[in-house]
BALOBA-1460 file (C-alpha; in Angstrom, 3 decimals):
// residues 329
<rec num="1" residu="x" x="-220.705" y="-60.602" z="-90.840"/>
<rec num="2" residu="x" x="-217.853" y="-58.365" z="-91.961"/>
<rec num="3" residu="x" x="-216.433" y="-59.039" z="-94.817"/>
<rec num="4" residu="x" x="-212.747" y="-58.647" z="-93.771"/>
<rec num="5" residu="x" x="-213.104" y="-61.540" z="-91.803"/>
<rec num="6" residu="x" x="-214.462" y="-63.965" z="-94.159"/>
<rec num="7" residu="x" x="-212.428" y="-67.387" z="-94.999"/>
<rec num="8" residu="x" x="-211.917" y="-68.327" z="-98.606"/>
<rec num="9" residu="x" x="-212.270" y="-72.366" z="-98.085"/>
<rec num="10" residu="x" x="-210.487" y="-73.473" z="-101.653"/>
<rec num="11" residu="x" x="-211.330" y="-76.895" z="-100.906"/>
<rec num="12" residu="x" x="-215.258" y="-78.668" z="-100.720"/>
<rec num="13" residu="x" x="-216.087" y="-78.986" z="-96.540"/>
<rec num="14" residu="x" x="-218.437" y="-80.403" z="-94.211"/>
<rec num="15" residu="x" x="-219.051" y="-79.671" z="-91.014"/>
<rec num="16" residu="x" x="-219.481" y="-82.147" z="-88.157"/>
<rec num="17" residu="x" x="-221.026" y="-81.912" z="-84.687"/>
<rec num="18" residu="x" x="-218.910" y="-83.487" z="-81.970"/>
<rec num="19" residu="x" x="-219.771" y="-83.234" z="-77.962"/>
<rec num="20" residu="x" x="-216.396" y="-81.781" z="-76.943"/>
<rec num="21" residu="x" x="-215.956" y="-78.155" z="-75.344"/>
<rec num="22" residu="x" x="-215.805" y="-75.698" z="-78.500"/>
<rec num="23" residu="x" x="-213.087" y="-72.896" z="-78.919"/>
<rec num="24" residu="x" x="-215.718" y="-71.229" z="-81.076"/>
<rec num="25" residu="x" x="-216.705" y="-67.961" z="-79.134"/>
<rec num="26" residu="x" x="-220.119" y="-68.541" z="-79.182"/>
<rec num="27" residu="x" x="-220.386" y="-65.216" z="-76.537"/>
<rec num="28" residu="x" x="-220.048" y="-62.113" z="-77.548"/>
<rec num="29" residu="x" x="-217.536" y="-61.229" z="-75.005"/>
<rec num="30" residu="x" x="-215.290" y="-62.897" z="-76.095"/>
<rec num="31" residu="x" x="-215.476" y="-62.882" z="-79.630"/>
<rec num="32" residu="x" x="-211.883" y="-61.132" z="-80.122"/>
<rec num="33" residu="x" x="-210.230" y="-61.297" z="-83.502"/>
<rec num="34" residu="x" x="-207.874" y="-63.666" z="-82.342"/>
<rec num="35" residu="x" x="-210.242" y="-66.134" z="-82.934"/>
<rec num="36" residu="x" x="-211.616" y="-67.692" z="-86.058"/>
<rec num="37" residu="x" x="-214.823" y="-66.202" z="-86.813"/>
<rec num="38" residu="x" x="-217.329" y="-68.437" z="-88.841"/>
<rec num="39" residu="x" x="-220.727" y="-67.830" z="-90.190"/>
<rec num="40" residu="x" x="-223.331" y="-66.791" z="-87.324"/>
<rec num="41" residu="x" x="-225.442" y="-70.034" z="-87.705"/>
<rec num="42" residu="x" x="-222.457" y="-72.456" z="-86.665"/>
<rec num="43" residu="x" x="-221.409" y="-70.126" z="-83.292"/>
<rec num="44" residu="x" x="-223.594" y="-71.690" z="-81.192"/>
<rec num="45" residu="x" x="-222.460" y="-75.586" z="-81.670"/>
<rec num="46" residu="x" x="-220.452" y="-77.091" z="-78.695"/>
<rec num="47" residu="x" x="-217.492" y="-78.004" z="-80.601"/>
<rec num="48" residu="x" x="-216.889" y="-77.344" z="-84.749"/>
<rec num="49" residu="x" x="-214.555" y="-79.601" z="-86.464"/>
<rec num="50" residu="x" x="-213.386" y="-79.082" z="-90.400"/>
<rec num="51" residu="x" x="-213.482" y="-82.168" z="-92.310"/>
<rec num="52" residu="x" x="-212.421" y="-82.448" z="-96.082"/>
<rec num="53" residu="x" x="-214.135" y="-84.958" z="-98.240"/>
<rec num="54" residu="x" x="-211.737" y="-86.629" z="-100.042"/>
<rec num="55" residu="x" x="-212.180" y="-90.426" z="-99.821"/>
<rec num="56" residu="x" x="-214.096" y="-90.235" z="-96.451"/>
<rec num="57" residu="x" x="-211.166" y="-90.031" z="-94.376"/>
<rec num="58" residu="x" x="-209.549" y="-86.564" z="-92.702"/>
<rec num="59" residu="x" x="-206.825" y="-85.166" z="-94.173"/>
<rec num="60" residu="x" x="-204.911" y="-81.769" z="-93.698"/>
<rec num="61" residu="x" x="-207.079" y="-79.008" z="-94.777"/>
<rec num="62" residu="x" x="-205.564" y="-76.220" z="-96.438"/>
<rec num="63" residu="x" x="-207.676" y="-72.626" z="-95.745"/>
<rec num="64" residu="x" x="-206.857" y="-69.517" z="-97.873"/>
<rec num="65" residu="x" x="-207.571" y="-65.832" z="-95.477"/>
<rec num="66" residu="x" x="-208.320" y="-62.696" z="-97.508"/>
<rec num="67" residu="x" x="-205.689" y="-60.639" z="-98.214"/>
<rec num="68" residu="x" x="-206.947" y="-57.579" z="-96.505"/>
<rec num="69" residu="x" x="-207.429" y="-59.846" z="-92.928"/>
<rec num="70" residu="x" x="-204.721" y="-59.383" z="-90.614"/>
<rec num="71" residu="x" x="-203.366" y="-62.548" z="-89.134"/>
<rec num="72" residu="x" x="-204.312" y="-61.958" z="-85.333"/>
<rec num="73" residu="x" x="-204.734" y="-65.444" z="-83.896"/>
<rec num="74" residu="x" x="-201.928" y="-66.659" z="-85.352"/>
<rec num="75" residu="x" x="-199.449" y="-66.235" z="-82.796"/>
<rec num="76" residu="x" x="-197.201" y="-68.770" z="-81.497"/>
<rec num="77" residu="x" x="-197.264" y="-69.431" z="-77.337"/>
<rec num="78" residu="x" x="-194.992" y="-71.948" z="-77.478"/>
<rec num="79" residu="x" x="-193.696" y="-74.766" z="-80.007"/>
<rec num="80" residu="x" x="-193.922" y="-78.422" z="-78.927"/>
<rec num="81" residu="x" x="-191.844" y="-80.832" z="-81.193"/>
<rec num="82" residu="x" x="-192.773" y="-84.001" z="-79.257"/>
<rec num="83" residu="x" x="-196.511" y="-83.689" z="-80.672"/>
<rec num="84" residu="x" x="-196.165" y="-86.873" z="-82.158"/>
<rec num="85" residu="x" x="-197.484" y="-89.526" z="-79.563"/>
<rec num="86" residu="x" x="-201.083" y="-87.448" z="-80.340"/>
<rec num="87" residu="x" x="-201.310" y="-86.326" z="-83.372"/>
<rec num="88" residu="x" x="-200.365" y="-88.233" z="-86.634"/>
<rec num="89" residu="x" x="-197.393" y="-87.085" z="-88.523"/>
<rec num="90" residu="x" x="-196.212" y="-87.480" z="-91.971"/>
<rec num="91" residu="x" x="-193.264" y="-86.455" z="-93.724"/>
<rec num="92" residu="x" x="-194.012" y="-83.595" z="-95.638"/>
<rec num="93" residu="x" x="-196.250" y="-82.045" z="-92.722"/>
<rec num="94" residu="x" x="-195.139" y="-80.980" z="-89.268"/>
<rec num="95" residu="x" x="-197.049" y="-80.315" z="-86.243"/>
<rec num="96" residu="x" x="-197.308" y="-77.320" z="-84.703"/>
<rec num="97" residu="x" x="-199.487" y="-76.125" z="-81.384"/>
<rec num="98" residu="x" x="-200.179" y="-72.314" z="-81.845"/>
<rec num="99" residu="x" x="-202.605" y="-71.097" z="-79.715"/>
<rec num="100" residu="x" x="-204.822" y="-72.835" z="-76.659"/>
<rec num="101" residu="x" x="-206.630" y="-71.170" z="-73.862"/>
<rec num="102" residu="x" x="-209.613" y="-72.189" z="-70.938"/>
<rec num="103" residu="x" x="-212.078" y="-69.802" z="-71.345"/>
<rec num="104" residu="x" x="-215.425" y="-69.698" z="-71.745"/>
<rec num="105" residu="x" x="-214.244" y="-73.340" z="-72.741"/>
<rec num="106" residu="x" x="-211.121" y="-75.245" z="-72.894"/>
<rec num="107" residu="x" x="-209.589" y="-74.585" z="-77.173"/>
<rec num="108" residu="x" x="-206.999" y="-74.712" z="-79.258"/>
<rec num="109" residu="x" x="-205.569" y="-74.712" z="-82.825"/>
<rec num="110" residu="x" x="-203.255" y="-77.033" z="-84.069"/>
<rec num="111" residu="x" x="-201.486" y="-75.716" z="-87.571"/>
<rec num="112" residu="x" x="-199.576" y="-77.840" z="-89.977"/>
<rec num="113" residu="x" x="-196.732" y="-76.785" z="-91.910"/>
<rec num="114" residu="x" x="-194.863" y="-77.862" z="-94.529"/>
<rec num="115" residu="x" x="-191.152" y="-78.270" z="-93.856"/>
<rec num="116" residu="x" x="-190.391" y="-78.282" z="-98.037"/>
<rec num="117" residu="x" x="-192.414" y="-75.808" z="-99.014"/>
<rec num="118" residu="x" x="-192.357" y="-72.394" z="-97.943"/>
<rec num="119" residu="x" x="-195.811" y="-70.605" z="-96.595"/>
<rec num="120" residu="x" x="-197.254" y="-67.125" z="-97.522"/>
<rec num="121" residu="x" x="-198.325" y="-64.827" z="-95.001"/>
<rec num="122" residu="x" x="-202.296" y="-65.421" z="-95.642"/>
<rec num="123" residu="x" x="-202.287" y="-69.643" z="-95.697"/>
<rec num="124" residu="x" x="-202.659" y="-71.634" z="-92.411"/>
<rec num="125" residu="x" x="-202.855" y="-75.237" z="-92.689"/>
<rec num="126" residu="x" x="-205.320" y="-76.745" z="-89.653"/>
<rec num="127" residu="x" x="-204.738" y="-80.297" z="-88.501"/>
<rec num="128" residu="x" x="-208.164" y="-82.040" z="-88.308"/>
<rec num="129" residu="x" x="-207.862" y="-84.555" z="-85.188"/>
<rec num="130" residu="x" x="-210.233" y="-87.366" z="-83.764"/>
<rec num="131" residu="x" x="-212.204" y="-86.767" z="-81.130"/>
<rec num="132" residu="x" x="-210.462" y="-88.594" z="-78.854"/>
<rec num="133" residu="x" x="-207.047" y="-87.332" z="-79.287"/>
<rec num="134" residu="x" x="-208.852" y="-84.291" z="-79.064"/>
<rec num="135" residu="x" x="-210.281" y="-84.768" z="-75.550"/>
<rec num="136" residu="x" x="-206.480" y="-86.404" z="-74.466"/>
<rec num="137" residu="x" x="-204.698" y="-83.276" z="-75.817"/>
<rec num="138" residu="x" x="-207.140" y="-80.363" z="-74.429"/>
<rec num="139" residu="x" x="-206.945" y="-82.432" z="-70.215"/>
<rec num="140" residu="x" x="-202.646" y="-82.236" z="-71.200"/>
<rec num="141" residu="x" x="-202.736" y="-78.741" z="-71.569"/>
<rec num="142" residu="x" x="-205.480" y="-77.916" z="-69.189"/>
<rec num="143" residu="x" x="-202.923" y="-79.987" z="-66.047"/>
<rec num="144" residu="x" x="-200.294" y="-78.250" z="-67.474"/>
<rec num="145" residu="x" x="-201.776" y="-74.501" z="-67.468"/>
<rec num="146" residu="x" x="-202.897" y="-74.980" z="-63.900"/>
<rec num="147" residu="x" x="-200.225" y="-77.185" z="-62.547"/>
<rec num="148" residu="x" x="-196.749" y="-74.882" z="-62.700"/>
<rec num="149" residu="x" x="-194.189" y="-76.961" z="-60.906"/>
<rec num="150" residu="x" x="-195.252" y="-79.735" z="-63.460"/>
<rec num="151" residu="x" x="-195.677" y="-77.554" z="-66.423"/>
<rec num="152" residu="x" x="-191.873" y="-76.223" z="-65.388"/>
<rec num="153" residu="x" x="-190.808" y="-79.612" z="-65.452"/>
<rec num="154" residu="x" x="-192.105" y="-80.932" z="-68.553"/>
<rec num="155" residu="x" x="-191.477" y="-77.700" z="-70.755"/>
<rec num="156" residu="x" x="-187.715" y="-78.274" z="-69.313"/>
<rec num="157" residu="x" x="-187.445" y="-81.952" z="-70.795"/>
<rec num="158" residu="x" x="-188.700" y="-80.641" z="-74.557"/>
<rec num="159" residu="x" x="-187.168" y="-80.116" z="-77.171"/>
<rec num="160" residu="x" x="-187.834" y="-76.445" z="-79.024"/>
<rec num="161" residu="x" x="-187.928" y="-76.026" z="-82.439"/>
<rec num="162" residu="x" x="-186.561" y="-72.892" z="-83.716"/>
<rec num="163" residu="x" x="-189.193" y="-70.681" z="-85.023"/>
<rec num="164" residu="x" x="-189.953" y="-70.236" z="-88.765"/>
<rec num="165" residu="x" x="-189.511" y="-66.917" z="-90.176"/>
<rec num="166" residu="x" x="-191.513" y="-65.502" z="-92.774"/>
<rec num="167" residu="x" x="-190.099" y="-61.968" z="-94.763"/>
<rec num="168" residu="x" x="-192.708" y="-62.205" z="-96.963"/>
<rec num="169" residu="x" x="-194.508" y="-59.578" z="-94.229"/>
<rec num="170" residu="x" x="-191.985" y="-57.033" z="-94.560"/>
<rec num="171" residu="x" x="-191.836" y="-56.875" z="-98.411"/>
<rec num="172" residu="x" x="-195.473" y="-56.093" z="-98.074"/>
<rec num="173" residu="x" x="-195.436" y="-53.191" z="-96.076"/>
<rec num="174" residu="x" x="-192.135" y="-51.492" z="-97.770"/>
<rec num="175" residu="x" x="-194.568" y="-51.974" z="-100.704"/>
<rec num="176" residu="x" x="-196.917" y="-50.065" z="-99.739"/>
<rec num="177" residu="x" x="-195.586" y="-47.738" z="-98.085"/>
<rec num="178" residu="x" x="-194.406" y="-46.515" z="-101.061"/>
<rec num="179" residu="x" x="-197.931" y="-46.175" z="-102.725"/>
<rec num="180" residu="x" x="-199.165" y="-45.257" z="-99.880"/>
<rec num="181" residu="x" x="-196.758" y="-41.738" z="-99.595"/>
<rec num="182" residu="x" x="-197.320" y="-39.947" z="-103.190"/>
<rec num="183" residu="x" x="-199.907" y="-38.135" z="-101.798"/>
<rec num="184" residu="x" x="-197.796" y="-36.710" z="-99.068"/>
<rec num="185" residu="x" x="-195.029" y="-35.946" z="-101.155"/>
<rec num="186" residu="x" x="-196.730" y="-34.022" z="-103.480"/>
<rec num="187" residu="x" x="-198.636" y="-32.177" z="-100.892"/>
<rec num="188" residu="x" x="-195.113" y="-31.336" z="-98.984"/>
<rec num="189" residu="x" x="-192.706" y="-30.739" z="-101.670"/>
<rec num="190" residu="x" x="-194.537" y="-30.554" z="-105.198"/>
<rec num="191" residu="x" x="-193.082" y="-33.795" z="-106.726"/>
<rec num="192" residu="x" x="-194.405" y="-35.425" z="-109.593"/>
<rec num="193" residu="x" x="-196.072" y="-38.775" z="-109.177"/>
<rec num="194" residu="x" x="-193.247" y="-40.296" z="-111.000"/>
<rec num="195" residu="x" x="-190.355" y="-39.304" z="-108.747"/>
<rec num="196" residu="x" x="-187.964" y="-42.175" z="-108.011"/>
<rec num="197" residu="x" x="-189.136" y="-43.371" z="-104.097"/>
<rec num="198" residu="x" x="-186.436" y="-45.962" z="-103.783"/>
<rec num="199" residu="x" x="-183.220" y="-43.145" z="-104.049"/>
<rec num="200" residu="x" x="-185.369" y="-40.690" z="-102.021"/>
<rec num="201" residu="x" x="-186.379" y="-43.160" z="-99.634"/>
<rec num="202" residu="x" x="-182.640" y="-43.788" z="-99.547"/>
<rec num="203" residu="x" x="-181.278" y="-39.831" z="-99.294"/>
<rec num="204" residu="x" x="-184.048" y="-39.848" z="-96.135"/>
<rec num="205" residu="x" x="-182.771" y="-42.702" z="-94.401"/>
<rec num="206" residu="x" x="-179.074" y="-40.470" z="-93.462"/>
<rec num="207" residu="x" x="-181.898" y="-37.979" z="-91.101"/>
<rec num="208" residu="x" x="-182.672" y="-41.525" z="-88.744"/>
<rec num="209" residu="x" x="-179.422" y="-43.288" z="-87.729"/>
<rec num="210" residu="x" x="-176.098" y="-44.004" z="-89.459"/>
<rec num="211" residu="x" x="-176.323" y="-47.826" z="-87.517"/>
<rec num="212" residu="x" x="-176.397" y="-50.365" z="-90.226"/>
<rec num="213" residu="x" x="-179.649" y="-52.413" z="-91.027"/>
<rec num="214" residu="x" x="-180.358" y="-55.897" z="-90.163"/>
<rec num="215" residu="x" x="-182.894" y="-58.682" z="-90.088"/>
<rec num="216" residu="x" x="-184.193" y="-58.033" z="-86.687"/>
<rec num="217" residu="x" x="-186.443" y="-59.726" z="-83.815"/>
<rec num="218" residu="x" x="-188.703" y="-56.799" z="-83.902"/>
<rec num="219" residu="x" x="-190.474" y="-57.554" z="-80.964"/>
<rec num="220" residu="x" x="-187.723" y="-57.863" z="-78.119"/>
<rec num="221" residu="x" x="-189.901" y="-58.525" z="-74.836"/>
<rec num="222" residu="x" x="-189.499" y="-60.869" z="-71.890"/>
<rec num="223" residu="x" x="-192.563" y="-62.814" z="-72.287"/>
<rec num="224" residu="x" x="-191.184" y="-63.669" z="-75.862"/>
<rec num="225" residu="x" x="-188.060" y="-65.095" z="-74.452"/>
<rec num="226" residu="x" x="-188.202" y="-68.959" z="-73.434"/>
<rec num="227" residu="x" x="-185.328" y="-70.340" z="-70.820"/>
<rec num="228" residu="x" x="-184.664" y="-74.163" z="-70.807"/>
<rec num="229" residu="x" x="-183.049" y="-74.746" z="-67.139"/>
<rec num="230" residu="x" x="-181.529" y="-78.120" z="-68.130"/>
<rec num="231" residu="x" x="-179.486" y="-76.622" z="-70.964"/>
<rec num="232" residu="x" x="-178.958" y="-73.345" z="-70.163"/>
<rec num="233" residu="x" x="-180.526" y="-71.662" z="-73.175"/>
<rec num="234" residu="x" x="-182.570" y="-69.197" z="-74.631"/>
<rec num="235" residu="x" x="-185.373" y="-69.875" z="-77.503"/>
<rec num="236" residu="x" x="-186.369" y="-66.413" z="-78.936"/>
<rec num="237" residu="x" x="-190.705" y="-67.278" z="-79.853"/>
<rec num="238" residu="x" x="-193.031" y="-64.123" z="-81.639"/>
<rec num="239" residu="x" x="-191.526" y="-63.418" z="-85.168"/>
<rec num="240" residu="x" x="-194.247" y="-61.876" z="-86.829"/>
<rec num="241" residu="x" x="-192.691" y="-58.314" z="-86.406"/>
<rec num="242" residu="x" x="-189.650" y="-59.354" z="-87.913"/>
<rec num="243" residu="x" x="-187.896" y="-56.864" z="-90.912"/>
<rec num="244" residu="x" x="-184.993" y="-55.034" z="-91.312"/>
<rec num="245" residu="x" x="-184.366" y="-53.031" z="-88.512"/>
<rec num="246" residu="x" x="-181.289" y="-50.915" z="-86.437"/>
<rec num="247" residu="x" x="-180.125" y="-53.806" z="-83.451"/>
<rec num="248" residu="x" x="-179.961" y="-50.775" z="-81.161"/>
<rec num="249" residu="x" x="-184.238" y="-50.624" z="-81.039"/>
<rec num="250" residu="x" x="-184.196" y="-54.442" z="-80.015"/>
<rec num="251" residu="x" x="-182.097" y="-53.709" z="-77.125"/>
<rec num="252" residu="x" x="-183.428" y="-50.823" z="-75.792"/>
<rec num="253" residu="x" x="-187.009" y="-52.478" z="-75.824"/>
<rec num="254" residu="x" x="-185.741" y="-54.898" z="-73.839"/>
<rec num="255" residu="x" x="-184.039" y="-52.818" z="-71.339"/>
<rec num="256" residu="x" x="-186.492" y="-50.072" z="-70.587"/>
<rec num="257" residu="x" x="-189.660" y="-52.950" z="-70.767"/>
<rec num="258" residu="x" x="-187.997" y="-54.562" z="-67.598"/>
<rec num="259" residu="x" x="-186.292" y="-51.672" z="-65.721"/>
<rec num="260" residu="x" x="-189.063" y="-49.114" z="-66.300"/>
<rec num="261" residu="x" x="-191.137" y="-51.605" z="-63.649"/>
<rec num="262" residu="x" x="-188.749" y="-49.883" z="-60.925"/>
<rec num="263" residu="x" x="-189.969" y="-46.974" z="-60.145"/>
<rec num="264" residu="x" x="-186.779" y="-45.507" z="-59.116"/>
<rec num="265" residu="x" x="-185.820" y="-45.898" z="-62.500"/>
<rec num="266" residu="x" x="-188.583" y="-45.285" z="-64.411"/>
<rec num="267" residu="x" x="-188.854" y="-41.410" z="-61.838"/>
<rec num="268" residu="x" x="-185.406" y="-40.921" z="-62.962"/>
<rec num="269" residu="x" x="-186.394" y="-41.437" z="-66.329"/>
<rec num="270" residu="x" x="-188.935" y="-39.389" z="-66.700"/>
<rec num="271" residu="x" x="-187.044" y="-36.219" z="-65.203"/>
<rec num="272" residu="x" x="-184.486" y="-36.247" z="-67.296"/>
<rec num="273" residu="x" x="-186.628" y="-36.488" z="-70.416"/>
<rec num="274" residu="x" x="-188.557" y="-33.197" z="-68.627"/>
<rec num="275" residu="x" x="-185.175" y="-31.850" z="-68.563"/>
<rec num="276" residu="x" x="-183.955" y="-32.177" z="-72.487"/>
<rec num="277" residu="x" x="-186.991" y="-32.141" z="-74.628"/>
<rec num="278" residu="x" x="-188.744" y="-29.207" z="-75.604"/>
<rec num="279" residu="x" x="-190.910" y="-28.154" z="-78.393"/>
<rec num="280" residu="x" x="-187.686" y="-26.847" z="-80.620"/>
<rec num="281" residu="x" x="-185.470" y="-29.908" z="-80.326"/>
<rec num="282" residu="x" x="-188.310" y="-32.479" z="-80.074"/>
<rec num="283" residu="x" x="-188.988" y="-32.647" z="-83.193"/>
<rec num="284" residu="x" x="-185.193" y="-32.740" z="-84.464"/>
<rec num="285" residu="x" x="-185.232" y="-36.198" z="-82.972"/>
<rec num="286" residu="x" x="-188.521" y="-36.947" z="-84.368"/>
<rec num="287" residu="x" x="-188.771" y="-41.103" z="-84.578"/>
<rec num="288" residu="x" x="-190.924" y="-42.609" z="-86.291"/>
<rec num="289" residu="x" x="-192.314" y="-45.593" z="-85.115"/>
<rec num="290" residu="x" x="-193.068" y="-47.518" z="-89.003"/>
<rec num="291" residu="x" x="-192.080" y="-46.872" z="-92.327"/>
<rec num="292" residu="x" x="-195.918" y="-46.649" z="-93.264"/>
<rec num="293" residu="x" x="-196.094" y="-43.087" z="-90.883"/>
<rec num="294" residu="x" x="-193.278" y="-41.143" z="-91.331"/>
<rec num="295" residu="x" x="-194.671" y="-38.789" z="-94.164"/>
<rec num="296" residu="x" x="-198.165" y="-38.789" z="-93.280"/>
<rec num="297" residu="x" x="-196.423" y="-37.462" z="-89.719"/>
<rec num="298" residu="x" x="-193.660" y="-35.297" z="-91.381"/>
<rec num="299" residu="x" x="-196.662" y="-33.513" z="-93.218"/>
<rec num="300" residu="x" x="-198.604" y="-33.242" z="-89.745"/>
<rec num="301" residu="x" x="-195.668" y="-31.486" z="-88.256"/>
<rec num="302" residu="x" x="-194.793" y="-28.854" z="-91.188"/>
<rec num="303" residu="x" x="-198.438" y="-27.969" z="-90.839"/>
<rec num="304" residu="x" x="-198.155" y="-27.465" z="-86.938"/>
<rec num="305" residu="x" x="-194.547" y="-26.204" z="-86.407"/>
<rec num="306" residu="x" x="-195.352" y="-22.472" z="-86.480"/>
<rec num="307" residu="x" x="-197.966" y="-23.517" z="-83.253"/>
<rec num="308" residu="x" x="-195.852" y="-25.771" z="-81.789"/>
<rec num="309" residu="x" x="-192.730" y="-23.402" z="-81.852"/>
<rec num="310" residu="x" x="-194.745" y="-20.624" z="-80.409"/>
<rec num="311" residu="x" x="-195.639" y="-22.484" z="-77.071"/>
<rec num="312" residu="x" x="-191.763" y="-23.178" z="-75.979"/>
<rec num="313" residu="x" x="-192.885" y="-25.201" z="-73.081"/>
<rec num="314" residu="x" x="-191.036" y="-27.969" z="-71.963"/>
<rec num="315" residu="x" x="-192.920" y="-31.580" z="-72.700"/>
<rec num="316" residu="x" x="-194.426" y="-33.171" z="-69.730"/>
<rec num="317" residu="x" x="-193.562" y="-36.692" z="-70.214"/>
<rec num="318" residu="x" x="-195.095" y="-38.018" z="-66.953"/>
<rec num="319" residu="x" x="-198.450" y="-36.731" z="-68.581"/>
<rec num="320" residu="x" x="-198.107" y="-38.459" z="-71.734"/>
<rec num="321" residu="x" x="-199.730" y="-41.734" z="-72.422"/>
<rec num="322" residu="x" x="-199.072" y="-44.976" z="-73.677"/>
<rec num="323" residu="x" x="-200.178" y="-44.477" z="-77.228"/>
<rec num="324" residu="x" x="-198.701" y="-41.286" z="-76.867"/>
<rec num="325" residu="x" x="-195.536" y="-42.210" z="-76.130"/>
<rec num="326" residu="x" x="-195.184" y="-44.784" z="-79.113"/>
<rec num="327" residu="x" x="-196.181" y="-42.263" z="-81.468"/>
<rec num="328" residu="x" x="-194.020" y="-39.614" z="-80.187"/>
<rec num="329" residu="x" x="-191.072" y="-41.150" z="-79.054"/>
């Protein structure tokens, strides 16, 4: 199995055999990332339960991820603060439903967190429930999933919680972005390993926008926005893209991912970027998409101008992909 997705169990565990439908991807189908992957020998049990042994009775159990896995499955659907009739609470330790799906066979993960004590990006804390709560919850979710009218009218009468926000995330990746780059800026401009990143990270940020910074959504989409009918709101779910951002990105996200699905729009669009952009001024407006890429791609295009220039066609936007577009435009 690959290393990179590994657990580091820092507690002793056993585990236990119960008869209920597994969200173990025993198939290799669907075997995505987004699910926990254990040790080959345990894939093919119906249903996999963690158990700590401390004084024979479950408890919370507490499972460390290697720092080099990236933290797929853990992606909040929806939060559900009314857990309590099913799952014992305590004070320190909050329920928290985080993922569940149907197929091959009915799942879900249940995470704990402390509301006292912050949590780093690489801990989850997993609820370990009875098997009959177990069974209860699963059918709840299953009527609701399939049943919309009553799903609508139960998801109107909750209560959501406001999501937790982690910047621990974003410190990471300004890290290493700047270890990642010395490489490049030697290559580009002859600079000494010890140059100062932070005041020339700081000259380069003048070339992108002059819109202030702020702690932004970073993932502005309408399946991330929640509406409760009854009061009138909005709940904003899907943090993990979070950082220090320019407001303007959030909002155009949002407006071109819902009126790009007209296609009156979207073939006006595309004409008029046919109608500005060509090879000499494309690249003056050069965006890039992550802190991480923008020297590896600013050394790309001082090795390609020259070809680039020498073209002087106009870009075809309608031909351009997906991908392409995010790491173009």
């Amino acid at each position: 199995m690959n290393e990179d997705y590994r657990y580091l169990i820092k507690s002793i565990f056993k585990l236990e055999k119960l008869s209920d439908p597994s969200f173990i991807q025993g198939s290799k189908k669907y075997n995505h990332p987004k699910t926990p992957v254990l040790p080959t020998s345990y894939k093919k049990r119906p249903y996999v339960i963690y158990k700590a042994i401390k004084s024979g009775k479950p408890v919370v159990v507490k499972i460390l991820l290697r720092k080099n896995y990236k933290l797929f499955f853990a992606r909040e659907l929806f939060v559900i603060q009314n857990l309590g009739k099913l799952i014992p609470q305590s004070d320190k330790y909050l329920p928290e439903l985080i993922s569940f799906g149907l197929h091959p066979a009915p799942y879900f993960i249940i995470r704990f967190y402390s509301a006292s004590e912050p949590m780093g990006n690489y801990n989850l804390l997993i609820a370990d429930l009875p098997a009959g709560t177990l069974t209860e919850l699963v059918g709840a979710i299953e009527t609701l999933h399939l049943n919309r009218l009553e799903f609508e009218q139960k998801i109107a009468g909750l209560k959501l919680r406001s999501p937790f926000v982690n910047t621990e995330p974003y410190n990471f990746y300004i890290s290493r972005f700047f270890q990642e780059t010395k490489k490049y800026l030697v290559k580009m401009f002859g600079l000494a390993k010890t140059t100062r990143l932070q005041e020339l990270f700081k000259q380069s940020k003048k070339a992108f926008t002059n819109s202030p910074e702020y702690f932004c959504w970073g993932d502005a989409n309408p399946a991330n926005v929640l509406y409760n009918k009854n009061t009138g709101k909005f709940i904003f779910i899907d943090f993990e893209k979070a950082g220090y951002s320019y407001p303007a990105r959030d909002f155009t996200t949002l407006y071109y991912s819902i009126y790009l699905k007209d296609p009156k729009f979207a073939e006006h669009y595309v004409a008029l970027l046919k109608q500005k952009f060509t090879d000499t001024d494309f690249w003056q407006i050069f965006y890039f998409k992550l802190l991480i890429y923008s020297f590896p791609r600013q050394f790309r295009y001082f090795k390609e101008q020259n070809e680039y220039l020498k073209q002087k066609k106009i870009v075809s936007c309608a031909k351009l992909t997906e991908k392409e577009y995010i790491n173009y435009f």
